[in-house]
C-alpha positions as CSV (number, residue, x, y, z in Angstrom):
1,X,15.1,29.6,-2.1
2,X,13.8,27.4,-5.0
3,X,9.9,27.4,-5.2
4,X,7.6,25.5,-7.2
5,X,3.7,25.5,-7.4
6,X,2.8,21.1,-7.6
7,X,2.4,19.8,-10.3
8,X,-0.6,18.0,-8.2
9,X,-2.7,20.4,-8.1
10,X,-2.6,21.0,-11.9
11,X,-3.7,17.2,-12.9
12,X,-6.6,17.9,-9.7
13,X,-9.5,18.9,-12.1
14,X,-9.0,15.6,-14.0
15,X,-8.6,13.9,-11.4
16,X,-11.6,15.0,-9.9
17,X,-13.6,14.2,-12.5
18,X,-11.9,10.7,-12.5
19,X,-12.9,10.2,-9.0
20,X,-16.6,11.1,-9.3
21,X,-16.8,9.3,-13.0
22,X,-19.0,6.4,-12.1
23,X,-21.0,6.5,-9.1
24,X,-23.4,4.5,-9.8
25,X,-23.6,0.8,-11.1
26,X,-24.2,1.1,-14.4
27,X,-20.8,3.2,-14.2
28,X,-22.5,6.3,-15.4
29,X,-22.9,8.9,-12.7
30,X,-24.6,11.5,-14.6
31,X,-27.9,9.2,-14.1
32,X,-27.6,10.2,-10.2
33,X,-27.3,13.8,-10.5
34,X,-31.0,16.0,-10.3
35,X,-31.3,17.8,-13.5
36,X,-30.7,21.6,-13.2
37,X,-34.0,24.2,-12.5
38,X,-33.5,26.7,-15.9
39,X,-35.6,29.0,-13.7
40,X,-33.6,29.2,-10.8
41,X,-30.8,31.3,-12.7
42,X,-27.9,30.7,-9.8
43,X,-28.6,27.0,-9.6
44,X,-28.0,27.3,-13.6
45,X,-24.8,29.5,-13.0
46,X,-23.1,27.3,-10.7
47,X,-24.5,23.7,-11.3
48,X,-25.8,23.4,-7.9
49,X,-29.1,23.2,-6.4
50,X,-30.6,26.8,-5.2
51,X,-29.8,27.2,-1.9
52,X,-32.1,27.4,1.1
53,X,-33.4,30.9,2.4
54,X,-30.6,32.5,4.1
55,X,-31.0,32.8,7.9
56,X,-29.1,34.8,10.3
57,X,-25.6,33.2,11.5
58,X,-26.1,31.4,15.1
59,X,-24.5,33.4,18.3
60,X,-22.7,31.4,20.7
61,X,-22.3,32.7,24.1
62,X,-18.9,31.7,25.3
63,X,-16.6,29.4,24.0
64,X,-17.2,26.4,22.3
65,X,-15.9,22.7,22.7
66,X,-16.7,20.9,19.0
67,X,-15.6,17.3,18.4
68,X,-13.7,16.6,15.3
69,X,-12.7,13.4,13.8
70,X,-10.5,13.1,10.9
71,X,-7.5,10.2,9.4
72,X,-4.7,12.6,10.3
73,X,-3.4,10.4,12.9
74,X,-0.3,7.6,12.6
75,X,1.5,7.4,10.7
76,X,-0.1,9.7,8.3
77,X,2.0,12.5,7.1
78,X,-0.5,15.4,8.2
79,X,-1.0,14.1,11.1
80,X,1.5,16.9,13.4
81,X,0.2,19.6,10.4
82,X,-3.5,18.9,11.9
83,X,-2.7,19.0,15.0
84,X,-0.7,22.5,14.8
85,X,-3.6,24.0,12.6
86,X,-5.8,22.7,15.2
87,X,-3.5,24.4,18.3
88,X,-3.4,27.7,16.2
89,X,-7.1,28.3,15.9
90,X,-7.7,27.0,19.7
91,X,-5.9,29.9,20.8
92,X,-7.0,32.0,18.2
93,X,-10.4,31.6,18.8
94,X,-10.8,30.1,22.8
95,X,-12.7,26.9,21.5
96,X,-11.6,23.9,22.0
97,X,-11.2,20.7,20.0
98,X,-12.1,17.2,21.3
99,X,-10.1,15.1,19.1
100,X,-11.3,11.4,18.0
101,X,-9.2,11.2,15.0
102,X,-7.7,7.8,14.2
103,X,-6.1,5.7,10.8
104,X,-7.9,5.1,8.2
105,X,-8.7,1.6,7.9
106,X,-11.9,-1.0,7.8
107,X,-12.1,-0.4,11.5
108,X,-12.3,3.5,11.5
109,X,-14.4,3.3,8.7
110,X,-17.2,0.6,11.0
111,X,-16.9,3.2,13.8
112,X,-17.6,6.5,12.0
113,X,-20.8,4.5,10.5
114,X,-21.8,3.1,14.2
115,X,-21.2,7.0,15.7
116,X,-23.6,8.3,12.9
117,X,-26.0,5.2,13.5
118,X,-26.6,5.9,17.4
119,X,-26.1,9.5,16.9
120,X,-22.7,9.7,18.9
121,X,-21.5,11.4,15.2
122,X,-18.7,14.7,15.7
123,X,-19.3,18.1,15.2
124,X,-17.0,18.2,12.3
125,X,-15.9,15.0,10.3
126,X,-12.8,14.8,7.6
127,X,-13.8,11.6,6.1
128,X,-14.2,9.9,2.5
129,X,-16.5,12.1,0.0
130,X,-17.6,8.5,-2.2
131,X,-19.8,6.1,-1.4
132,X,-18.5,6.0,2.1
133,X,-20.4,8.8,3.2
134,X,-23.2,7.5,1.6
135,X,-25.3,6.1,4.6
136,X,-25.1,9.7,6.8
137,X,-25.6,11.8,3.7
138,X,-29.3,9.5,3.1
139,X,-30.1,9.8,7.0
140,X,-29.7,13.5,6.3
141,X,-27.1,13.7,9.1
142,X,-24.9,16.2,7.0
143,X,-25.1,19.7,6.1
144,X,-24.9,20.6,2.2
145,X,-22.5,23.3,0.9
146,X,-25.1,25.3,-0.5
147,X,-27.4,25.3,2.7
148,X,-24.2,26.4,4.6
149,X,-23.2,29.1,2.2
150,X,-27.0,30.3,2.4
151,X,-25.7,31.5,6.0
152,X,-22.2,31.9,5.5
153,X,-21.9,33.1,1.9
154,X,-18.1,33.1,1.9
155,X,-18.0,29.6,3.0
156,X,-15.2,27.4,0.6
157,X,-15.0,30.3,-1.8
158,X,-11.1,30.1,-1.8
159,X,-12.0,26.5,-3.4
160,X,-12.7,25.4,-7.0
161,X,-16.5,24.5,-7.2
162,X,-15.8,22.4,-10.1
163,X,-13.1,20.3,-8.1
164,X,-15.4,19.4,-5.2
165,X,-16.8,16.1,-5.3
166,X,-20.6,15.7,-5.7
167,X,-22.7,13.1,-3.3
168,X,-23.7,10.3,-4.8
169,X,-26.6,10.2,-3.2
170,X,-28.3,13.4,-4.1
171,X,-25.2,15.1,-6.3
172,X,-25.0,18.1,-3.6
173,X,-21.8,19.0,-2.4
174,X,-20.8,18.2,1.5
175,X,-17.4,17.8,2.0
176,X,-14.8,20.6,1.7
177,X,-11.3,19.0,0.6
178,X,-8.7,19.5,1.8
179,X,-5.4,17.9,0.7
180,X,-5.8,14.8,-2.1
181,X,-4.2,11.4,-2.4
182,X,-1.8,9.2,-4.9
183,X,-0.7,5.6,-4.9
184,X,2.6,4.6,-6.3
185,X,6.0,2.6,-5.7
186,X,8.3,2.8,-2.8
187,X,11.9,1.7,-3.5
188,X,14.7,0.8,-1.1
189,X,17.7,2.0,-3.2
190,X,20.6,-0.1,-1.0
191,X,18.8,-3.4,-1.8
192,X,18.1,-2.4,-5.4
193,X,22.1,-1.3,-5.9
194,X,22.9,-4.9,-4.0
195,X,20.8,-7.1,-6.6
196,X,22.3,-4.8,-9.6
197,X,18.8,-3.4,-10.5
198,X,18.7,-0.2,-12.2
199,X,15.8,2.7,-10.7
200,X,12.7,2.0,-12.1
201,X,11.6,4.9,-14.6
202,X,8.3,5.9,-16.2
203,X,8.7,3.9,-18.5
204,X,8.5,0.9,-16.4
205,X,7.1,-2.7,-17.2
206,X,5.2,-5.5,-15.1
207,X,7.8,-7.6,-17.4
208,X,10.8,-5.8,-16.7
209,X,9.6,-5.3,-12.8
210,X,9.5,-9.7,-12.4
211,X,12.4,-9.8,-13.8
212,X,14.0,-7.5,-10.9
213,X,12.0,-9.2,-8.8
214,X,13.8,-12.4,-9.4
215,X,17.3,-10.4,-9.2
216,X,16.2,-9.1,-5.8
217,X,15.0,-12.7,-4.7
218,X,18.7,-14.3,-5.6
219,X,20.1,-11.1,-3.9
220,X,18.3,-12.7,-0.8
221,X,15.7,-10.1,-0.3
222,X,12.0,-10.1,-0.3
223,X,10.8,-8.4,-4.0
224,X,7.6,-7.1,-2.8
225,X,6.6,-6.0,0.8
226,X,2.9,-6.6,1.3
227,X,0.4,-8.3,3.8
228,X,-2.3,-10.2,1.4
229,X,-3.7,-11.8,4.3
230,X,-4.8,-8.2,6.0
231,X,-4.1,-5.6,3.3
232,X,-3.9,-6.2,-0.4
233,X,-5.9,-3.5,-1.7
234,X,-3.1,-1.5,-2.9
235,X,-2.1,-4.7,-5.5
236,X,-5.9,-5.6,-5.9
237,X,-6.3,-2.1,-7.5
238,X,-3.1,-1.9,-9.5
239,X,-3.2,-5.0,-11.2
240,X,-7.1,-4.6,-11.9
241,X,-5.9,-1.5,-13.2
242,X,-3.0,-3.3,-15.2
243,X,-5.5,-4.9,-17.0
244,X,-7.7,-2.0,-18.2
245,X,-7.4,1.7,-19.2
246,X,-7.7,5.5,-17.6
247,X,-10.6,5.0,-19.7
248,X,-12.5,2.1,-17.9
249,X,-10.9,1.7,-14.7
250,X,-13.6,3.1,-12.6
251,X,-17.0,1.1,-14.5
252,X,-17.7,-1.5,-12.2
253,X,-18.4,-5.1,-14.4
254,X,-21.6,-6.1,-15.4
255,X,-20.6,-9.5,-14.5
256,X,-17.5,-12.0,-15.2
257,X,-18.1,-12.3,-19.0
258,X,-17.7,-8.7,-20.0
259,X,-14.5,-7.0,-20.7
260,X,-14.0,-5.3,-17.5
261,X,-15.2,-8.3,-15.4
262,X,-12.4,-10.6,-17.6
263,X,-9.8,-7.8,-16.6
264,X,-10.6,-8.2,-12.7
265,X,-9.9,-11.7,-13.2
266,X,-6.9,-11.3,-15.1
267,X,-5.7,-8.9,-12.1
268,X,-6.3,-11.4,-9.2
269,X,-4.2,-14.1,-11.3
270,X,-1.6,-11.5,-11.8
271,X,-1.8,-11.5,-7.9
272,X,-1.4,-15.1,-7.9
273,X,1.3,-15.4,-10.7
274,X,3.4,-13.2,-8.2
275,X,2.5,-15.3,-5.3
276,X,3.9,-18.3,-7.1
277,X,6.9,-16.7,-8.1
278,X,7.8,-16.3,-4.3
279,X,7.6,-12.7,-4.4
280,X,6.0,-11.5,-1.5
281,X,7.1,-12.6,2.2
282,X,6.8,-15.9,3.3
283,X,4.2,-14.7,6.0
284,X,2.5,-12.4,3.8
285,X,-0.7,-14.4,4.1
286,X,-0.6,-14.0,7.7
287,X,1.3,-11.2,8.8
288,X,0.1,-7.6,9.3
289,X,0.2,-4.4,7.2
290,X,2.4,-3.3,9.6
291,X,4.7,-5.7,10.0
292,X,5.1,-5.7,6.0
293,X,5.9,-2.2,6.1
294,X,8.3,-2.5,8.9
295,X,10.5,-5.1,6.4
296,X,10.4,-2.6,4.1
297,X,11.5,0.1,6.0
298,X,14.2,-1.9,8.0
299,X,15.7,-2.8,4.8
300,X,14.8,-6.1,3.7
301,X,12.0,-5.8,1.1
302,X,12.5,-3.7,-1.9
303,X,9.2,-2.2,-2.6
304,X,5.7,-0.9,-1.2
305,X,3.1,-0.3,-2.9
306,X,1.2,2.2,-0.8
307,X,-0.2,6.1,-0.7
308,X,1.0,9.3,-0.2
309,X,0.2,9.0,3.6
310,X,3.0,6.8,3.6
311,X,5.9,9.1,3.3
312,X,5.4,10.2,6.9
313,X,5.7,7.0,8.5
314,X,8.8,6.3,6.1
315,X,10.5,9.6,7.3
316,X,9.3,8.6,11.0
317,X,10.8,6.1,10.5
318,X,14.3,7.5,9.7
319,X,14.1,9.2,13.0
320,X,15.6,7.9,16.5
321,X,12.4,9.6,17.6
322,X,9.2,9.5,15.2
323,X,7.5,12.7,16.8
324,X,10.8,14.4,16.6
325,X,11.8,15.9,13.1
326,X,15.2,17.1,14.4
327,X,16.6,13.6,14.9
328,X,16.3,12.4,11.2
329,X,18.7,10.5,9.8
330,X,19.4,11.8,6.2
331,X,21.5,9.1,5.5
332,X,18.8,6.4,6.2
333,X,16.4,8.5,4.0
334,X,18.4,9.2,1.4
335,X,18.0,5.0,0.9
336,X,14.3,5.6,0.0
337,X,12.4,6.6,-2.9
338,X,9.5,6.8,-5.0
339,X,8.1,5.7,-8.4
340,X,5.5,4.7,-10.9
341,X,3.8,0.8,-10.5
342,X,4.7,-1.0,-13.5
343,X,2.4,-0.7,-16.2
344,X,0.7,-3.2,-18.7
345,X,-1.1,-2.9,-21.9
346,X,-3.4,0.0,-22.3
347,X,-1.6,1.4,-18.4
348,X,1.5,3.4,-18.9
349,X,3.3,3.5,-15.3
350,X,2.6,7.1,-15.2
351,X,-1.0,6.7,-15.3
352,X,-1.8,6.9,-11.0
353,X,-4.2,6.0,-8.9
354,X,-5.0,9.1,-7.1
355,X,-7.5,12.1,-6.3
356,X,-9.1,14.2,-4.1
357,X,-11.4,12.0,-2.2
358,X,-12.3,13.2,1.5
359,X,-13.1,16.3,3.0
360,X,-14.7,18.5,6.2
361,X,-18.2,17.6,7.0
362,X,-20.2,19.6,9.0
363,X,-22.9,17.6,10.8
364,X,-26.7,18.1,11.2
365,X,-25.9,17.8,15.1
366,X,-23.6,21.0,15.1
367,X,-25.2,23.1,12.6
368,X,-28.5,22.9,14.1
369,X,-26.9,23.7,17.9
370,X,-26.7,27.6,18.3
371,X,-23.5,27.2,20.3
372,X,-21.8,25.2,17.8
373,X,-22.8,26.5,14.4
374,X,-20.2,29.4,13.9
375,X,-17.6,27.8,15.6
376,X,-18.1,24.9,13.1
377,X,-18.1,26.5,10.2
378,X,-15.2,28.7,11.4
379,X,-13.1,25.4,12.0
380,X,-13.4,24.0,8.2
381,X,-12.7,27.6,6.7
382,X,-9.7,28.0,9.0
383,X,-8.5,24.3,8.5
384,X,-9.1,25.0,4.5
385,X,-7.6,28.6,4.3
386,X,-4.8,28.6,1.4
387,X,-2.5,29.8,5.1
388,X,-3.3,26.3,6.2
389,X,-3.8,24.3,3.3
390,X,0.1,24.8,1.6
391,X,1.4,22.5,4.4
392,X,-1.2,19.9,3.5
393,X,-1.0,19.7,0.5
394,X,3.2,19.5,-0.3
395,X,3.2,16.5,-2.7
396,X,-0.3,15.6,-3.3
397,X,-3.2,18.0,-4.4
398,X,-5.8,20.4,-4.1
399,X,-8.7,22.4,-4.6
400,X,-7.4,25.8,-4.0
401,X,-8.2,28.2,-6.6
402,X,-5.7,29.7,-6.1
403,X,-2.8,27.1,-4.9
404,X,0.1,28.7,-2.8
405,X,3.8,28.1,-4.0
406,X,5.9,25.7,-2.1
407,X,9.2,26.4,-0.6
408,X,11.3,23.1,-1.2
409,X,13.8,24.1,1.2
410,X,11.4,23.8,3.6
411,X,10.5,19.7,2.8
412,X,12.6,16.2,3.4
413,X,14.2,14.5,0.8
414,X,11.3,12.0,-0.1
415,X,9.1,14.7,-0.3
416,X,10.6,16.4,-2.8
417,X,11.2,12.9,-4.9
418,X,7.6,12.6,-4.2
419,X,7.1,16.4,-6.0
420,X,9.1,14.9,-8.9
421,X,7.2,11.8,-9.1
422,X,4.0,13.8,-9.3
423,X,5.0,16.3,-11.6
424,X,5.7,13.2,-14.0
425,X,2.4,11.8,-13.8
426,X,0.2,11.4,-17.2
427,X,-3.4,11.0,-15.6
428,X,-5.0,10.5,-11.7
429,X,-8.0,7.7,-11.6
430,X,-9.7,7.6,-8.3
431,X,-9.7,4.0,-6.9
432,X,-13.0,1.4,-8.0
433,X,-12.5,-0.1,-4.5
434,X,-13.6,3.3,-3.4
435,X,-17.0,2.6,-5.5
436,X,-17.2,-0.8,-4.8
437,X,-17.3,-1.4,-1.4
438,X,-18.5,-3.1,2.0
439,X,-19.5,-6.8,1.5
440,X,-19.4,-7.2,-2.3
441,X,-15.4,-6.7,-1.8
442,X,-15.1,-9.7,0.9
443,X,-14.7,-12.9,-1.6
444,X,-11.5,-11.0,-3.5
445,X,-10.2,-8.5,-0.4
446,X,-10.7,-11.4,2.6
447,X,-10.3,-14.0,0.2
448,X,-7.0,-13.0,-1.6
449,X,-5.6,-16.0,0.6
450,X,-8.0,-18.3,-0.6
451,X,-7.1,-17.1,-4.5
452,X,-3.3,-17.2,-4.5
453,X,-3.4,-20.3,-3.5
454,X,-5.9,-21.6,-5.6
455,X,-8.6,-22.7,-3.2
456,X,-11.0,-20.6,-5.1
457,X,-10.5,-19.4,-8.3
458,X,-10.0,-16.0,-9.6
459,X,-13.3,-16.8,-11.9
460,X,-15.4,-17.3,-8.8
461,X,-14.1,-14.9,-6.4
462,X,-14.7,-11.7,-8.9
463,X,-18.3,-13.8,-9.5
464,X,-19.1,-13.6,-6.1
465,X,-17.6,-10.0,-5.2
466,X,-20.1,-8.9,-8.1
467,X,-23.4,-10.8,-7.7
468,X,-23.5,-9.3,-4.3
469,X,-22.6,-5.8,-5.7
470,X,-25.4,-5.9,-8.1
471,X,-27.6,-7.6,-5.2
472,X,-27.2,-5.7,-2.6
């Protein structure tokens, strides 16, 4: 059997440090971070703060029931990994999991922040390690690494210090990561071969990819699958992106008139050119995510731009059952594939938006409960154990000091194109939506409507995303 350690989790220290590159708004995290204590000598070894005065490890008397939410759920393509780690360690250990786990999306997002808000937060949460977890991390409804590890010394020590993201808030580290993310370029192959359009390579231009668009179109297909009315974050990043460098992608603009405010602009009309062009679906200011994916999957759009989450629910679905790997079509698979979003200027297509972003929380609520604590911390060590993680991780990334080889025998045909993909990739930027978030995104996110059609202009919708970024 062929085996090959991912070429993922080789590009995960840069990309790390491309995630975490500019927390705050001046774009320059380092101003966030506490300085290290010289006289504390492990806080000087490790880069951490010294942690708390060890105490002895909680007892529980029987077993425990912990609530865990996570985005392993959907169409997500660790959602049936979860939940057979999670099965595993039930009967292992006699706990028991209450699981609240959903998709990630605006909504989830709203109700992790309400739970945390009205104290109705889990036990455990696997949830976004940016400026997402901001608002619990300030309300002190999180438990540090370090204070953990104070107890439990062994806590994450199969990970890579260096690769786990630090708070914003206070540059501690929460969240232990599990497996990381991309973005790239689905491709139906059939409709491709139909219009006479050759696989897009690495090498691959915003030029040369309107000019298949345009074959596509005559071949009466849709170019581009994508819901700008409900989900256009995936295009609002790339073309953004388009229009800066590796370098700069992640420094939030001081305003319009800078360089990187004039490259969001840019990146919206690049948006709107493709609107104009007749690119997207007729609908695609009104219809769904979903029901944008479901034309690409059904065969009559010819690309998605979208994560790695998304090969599960393109696998599901090649399936006459979605739950049911045995009753995949290869055929239908074999139709699908994966590849670089055309680059421009200073972006080479191999240049990915991508990184290890979310993680295992362990909340203030369960550590400070007797019954709970060990359980809890038994959970994220179990659900992060090398054993675990090399099912999670497959085509995207890690932590893992030491990451496990894969056996391809034992993956699908798109996730081994995916493996190829990735081991192609030039550099992994985490995603400035990611840093710029909540309302300051509404006038450009909401508003994409509004923009391709010209309502508004690109000019004021960036203006307005960023007054109330540097307001808020």
């Amino acid at each position: 059997m062929m085996k090959k350690r991912l070429m993922a989790t080789v590009l995960a220290g840069a990309m790390v440090l491309s995630v975490t590159a500019c927390g705050d708004k001046g774009g320059n995290e380092a101003s966030t971070q506490p300085a290290a204590d010289n006289t504390q000598s492990s806080a000087a070894d490790t880069g951490s703060e010294a942690a708390p005065e060890a105490e002895a490890p909680a007892e529980p008397t029987g077993p425990v029931e912990l609530v865990v939410t996570t985005t392993f759920a959907g169409e997500d393509t660790n959602a049936q990994n979860y939940k057979d780690a999670v099965a595993a360690w039930e009967a292992e250990t006699g706990n028991t999991i209450i699981d609240t786990s959903a998709s990630s999306d605006e909504t989830f997002k709203t109700r992790v922040t309400t739970d945390f808000e009205t104290g109705s937060e889990p036990d455990v949460l696997f949830y976004f390690s940016g400026v997402d977890s901001n608002s619990f991390i300030e309300a002190g409804k999180v438990v540090s690494i370090d204070e953990i590890r104070a107890v439990y010394p062994e806590y994450a020590s199969n990970m890579d210090d260096g690769r786990i993201a630090d708070s914003l808030v206070d540059g501690k580290k929460y969240a232990v990561p599990a497996n990381g993310y991309w973005e790239a370029m689905f491709f139906n192959t059939e409709i491709l071969e139909e219009a006479g359009v050759s696989k897009p390579g690495p090498d691959y231009t915003m030029d040369q990819f309107k000019a298949d668009c345009e074959k596509i179109k005559a071949a009466g297909y849709t170019p581009i699958a994508a819901a700008l009315g409900n989900i256009p974050h995936y295009w609002w990043e790339f073309m953004i992106y388009n229009n800066q460098s590796p370098a700069t992608h992640l420094e939030i603009p001081a305003s319009i008139d800078d360089a990187n405010g004039q490259a969001w602009v840019s990146g919206m009309n690049d948006i709107k050119e493709l609107y104009e062009l007749g690119y997207f679906p007729e609908n695609t200011l009104s219809a769904t995510d979903d029901e944008t994916v479901a034309m690409f999957t059904e065969g009559k759009a010819a690309f998605l731009i979208d994560g790695s989450w998304k090969v599960g629910g393109i696998v599901g679905a090649c399936q006459s059952d979605p739950e049911d790997p045995s009753t995949l079509d290869a055929d239908k698979l074999a139709k699908f594939d994966v590849t670089y979003v055309p680059g421009k200027g200073d972006r080479k297509a191999t240049d990915l938006i991508g990184g290890i972003s979310s993680g295992y929380f362990i909340t203030r609520k369960a550590w400070d409960d007797p019954e709970k604590q060990a359980a809890a911390v038994d959970f994220v060590e179990h659900m992060t154990s090398d054993e675990v993680m090399v099912k999670f991780v497959e085509h995207t990334a890690s932590a893992l000091k030491n990451a496990p080889a894969v056996d391809e025998s034992q993956f699908n045909a798109l996730q081994i194109k995916a493996m190829e993909m990735m081991a192609g990739a030039t550099s992994l930027t985490g995603a400035v939506q990611d840093l710029f978030a909540g309302d300051c995104r509404i006038s450009t996110f909401d508003g994409m409507p509004e923009i391709v059609t010209g309502r508004v202009t690109a000019e004021e919708a960036v203006a307005e995303g960023l007054d109330t970024y540097h307001n808020q």
